[in-house]
C-alpha distance (Angstrom), angle and dihedral (degrees) to the residues before:
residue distance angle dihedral
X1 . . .
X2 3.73 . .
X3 3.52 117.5 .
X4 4.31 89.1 -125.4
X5 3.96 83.2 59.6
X6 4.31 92.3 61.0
X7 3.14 120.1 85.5
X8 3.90 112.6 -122.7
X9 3.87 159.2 -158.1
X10 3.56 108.7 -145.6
X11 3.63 102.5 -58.5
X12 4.33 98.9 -21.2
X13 3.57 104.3 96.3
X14 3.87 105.1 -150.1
X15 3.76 91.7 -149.6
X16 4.18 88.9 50.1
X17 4.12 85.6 56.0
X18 4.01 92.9 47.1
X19 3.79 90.6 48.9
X20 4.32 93.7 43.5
X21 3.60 84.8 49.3
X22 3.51 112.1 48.3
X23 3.79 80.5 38.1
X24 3.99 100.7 54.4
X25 4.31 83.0 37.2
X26 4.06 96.2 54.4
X27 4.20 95.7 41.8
X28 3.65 82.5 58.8
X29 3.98 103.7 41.5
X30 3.97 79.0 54.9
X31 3.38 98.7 56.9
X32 3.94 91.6 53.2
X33 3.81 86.2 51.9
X34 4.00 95.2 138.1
X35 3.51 97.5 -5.8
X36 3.85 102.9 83.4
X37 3.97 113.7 134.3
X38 3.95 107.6 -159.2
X39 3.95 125.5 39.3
X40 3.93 115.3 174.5
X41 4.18 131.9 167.0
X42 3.86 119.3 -108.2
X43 3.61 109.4 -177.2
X44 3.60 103.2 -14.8
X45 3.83 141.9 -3.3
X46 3.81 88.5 -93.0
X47 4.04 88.4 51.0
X48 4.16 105.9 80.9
X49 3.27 138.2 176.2
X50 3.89 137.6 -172.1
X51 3.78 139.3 179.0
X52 3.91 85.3 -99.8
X53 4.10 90.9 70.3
X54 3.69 96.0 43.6
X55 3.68 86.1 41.3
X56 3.44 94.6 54.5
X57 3.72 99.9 40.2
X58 3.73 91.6 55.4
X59 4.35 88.7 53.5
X60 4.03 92.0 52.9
X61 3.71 88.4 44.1
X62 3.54 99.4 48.8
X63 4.07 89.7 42.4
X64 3.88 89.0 49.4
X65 4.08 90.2 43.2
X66 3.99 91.8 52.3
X67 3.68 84.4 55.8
X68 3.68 116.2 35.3
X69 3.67 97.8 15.4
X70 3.77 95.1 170.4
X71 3.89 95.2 54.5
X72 3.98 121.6 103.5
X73 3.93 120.6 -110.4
X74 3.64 130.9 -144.6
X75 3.67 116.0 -175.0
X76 3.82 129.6 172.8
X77 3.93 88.5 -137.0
X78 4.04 95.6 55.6
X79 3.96 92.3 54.9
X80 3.46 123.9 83.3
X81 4.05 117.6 -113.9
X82 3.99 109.9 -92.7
X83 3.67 138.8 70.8
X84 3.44 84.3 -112.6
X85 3.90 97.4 61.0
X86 4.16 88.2 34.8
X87 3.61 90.7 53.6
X88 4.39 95.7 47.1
X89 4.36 86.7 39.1
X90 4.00 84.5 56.7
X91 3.85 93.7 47.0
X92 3.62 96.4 54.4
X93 3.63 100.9 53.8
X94 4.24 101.2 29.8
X95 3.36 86.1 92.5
X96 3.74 93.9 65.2
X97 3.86 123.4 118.4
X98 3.32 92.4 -133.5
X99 4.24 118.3 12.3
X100 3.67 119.9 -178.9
X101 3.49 101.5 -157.2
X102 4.42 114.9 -166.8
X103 3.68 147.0 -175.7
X104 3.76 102.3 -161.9
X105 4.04 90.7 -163.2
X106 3.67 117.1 8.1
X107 3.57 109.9 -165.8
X108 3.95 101.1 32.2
X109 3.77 85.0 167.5
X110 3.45 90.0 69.5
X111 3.33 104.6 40.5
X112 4.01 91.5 54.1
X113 3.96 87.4 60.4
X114 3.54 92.6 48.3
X115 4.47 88.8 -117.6
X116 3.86 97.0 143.3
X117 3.96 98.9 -128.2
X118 3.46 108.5 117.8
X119 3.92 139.0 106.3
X120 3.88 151.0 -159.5
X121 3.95 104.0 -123.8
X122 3.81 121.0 -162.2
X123 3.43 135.1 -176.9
X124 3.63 138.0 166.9
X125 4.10 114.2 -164.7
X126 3.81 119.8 -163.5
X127 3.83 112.2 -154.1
X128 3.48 86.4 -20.3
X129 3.78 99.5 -51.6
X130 4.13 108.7 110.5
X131 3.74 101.8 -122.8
X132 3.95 100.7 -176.3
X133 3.77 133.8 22.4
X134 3.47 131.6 -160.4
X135 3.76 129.2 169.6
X136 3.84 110.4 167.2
X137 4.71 121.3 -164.8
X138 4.10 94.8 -149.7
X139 3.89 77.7 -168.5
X140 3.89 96.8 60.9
X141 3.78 88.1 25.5
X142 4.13 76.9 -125.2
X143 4.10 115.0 163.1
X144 3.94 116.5 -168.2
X145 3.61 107.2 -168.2
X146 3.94 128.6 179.2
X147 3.99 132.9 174.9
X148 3.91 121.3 -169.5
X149 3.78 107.7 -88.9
X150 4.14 94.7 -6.7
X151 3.82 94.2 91.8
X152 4.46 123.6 -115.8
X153 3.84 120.8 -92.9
X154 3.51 131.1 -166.2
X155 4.28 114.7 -152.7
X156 3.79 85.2 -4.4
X157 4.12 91.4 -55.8
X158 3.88 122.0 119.6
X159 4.02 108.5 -108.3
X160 3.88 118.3 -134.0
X161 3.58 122.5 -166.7
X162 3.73 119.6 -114.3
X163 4.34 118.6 -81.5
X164 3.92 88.6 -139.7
X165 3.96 102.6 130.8
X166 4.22 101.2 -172.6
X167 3.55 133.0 30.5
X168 3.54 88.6 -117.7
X169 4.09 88.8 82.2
X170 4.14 90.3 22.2
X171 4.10 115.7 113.6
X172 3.77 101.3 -158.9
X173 3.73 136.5 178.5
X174 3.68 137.7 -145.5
X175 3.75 130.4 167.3
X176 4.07 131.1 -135.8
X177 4.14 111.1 -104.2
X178 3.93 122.4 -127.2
X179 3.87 81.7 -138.2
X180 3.48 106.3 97.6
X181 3.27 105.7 174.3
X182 3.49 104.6 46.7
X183 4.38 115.5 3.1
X184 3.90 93.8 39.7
X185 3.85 92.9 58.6
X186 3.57 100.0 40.4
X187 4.22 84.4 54.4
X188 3.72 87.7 47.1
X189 3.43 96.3 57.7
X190 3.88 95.5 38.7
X191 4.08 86.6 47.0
X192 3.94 88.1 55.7
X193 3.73 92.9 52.4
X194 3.41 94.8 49.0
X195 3.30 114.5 48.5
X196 4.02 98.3 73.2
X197 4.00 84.9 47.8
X198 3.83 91.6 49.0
X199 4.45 131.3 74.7
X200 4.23 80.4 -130.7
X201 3.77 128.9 -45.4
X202 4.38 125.7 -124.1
X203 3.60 138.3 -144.5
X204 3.24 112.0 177.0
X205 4.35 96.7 154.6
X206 4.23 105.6 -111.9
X207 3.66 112.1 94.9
X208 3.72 93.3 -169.7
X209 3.64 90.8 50.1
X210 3.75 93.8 47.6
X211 3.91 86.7 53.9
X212 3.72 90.4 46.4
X213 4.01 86.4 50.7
X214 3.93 83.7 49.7
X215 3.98 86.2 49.6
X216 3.91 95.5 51.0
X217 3.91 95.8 40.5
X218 3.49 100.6 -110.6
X219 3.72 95.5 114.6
X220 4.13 115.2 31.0
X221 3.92 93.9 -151.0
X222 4.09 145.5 3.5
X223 3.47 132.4 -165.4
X224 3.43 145.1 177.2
X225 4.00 151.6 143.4
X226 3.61 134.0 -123.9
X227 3.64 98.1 28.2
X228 4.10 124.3 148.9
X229 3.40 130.5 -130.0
X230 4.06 95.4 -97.7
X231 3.79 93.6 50.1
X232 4.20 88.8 57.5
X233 4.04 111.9 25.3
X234 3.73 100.5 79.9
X235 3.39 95.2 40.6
X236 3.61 91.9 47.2
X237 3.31 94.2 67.3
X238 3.57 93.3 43.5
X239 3.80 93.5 58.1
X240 3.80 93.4 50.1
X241 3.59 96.6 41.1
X242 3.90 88.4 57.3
X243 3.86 91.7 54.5
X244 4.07 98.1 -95.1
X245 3.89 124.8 116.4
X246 3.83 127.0 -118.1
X247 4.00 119.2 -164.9
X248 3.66 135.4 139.1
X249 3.72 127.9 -70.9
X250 4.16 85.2 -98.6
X251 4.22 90.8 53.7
X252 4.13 89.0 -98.0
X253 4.17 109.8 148.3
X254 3.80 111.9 -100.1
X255 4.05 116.6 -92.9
X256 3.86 127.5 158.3
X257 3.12 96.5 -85.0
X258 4.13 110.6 57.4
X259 3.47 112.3 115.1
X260 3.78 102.4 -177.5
X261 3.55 104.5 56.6
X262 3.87 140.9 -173.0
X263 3.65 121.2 -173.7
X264 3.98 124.9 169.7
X265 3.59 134.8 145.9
X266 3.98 98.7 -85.6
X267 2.97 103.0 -112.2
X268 3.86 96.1 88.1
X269 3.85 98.7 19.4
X270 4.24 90.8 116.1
X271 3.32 91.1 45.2
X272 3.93 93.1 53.0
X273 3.53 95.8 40.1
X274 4.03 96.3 50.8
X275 3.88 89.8 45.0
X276 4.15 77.5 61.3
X277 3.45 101.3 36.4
X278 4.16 85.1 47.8
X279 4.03 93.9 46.5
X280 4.30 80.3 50.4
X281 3.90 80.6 -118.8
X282 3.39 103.4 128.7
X283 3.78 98.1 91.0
């Protein structure tokens, strides 16, 4: 993207700080690849976290610090586990002119088992509004990028959503919640009503990089519940800068703050959402 299409302060492009970042964060994450040294449980056994996420949280923050030192900073690693404590981090700082709001390594899972899904997501929000997206694959060397209004791109190429107009020829993803109690059930139930309505349904363990499959048309739809704001803003913009729609599980326009999420390319968003609302899986 050209540097007259980013939008700016002064002579720090925001979009040129996202992409160094996620960059600079994903080379690394790949060279730990198998080599991590800690692995500990945040809110459940299928929430982990190593070295590598802190790690990397603490580069983007310290890049993003050195150049926009007055700007807020929400990072998955400085929040304690917990909707709860995801839910009061987000409060405090949505407020924010400018919020950059990151998931260091989304798909940790994967990462510990050595299955090369994971990402680098990025976003900066403006008011509340995200304003840039980035979500970089350090496997694929893969960068998703999106400004407000200027369109998303994926190795420099514009993304379009997918031309798939039912479910019935729609691949779609969702992933498995480390809620138990309440996100994992809800999923179950919308996974069972879907799958007879669906071509064949994904989990491959990166919610940013299922959005930013959703953005370049390789998946028609994603959804899933109990999400945070770092696992959804970059690709949020991503999605809807592709052509595709993002709202809540209930059909409520994306903000920061949606948890339970269902993004597709718009052309089969009803559809998918009454399919949920129908299966009385749409939280």
């Amino acid at each position: 993207m050209s540097d007259q299409q980013q939008p700016a302060v002064g002579s720090k492009s925001f979009t040129a700080v996202a992409i160094n970042c996620a960059a600079k964060a994903g080379e690394w994450i790949k060279t730990k690849l198998g080599n991590h040294t800690s692995l500990s449980l945040k809110y459940s056994a299928q929430d982990l976290v190593t070295e590598v996420d802190k790690g990397s949280e603490k580069m983007i923050k310290s890049l993003i610090q050195t150049h926009f030192p007055d700007h807020s900073f929400l990072g998955e690693e400085g929040v304690e586990p917990g909707p709860e404590a995801s839910a009061k981090a987000l409060q405090s700082v949505r407020d924010a002119e400018y919020l950059w709001i990151v998931d260091p390594v989304d798909g940790t899972t994967n990462f510990v088992h050595g299955f090369p899904f994971f990402s680098v997501s990025i976003a900066l929000a403006y008011k509340g509004e995200v304003i840039v997206g980035v979500v970089y694959d350090p496997m694929r060397d893969e960068l998703f990028v999106a400004e407000k209004g200027k369109g998303a791109y994926v190795r420099g190429k514009r993304m379009t959503v997918s031309p798939d107009d039912t479910l019935k020829c729609s691949l779609i993803a969702t992933g498995f919640p480390a809620d138990p109690t309440y996100a994992l059930p809800l999923n179950m139930k919308g996974l069972q009503a879907l799958v007879p309505e669906v071509r064949n349904i994904r989990s491959g363990g990166s919610a940013a990089l299922h959005m930013a499959y959703v953005a370049s048309g390789r998946l028609s739809g994603f959804w899933e519940f109990g999400l945070n704001a770092w696992d959804l803003a970059a690709g949020s913009l991503l999605v809807t800068e592709s052509g595709g729609h993002v709202t809540d599980t209930k059909g409520s326009l994306y903000d920061i703050g949606v948890r339970n999420v269902v993004a597709t390319n718009g052309h089969i968003h009803e559809e998918f959402l009454g399919v949920l609302a129908k299966a009385d899986a749409a939280g």
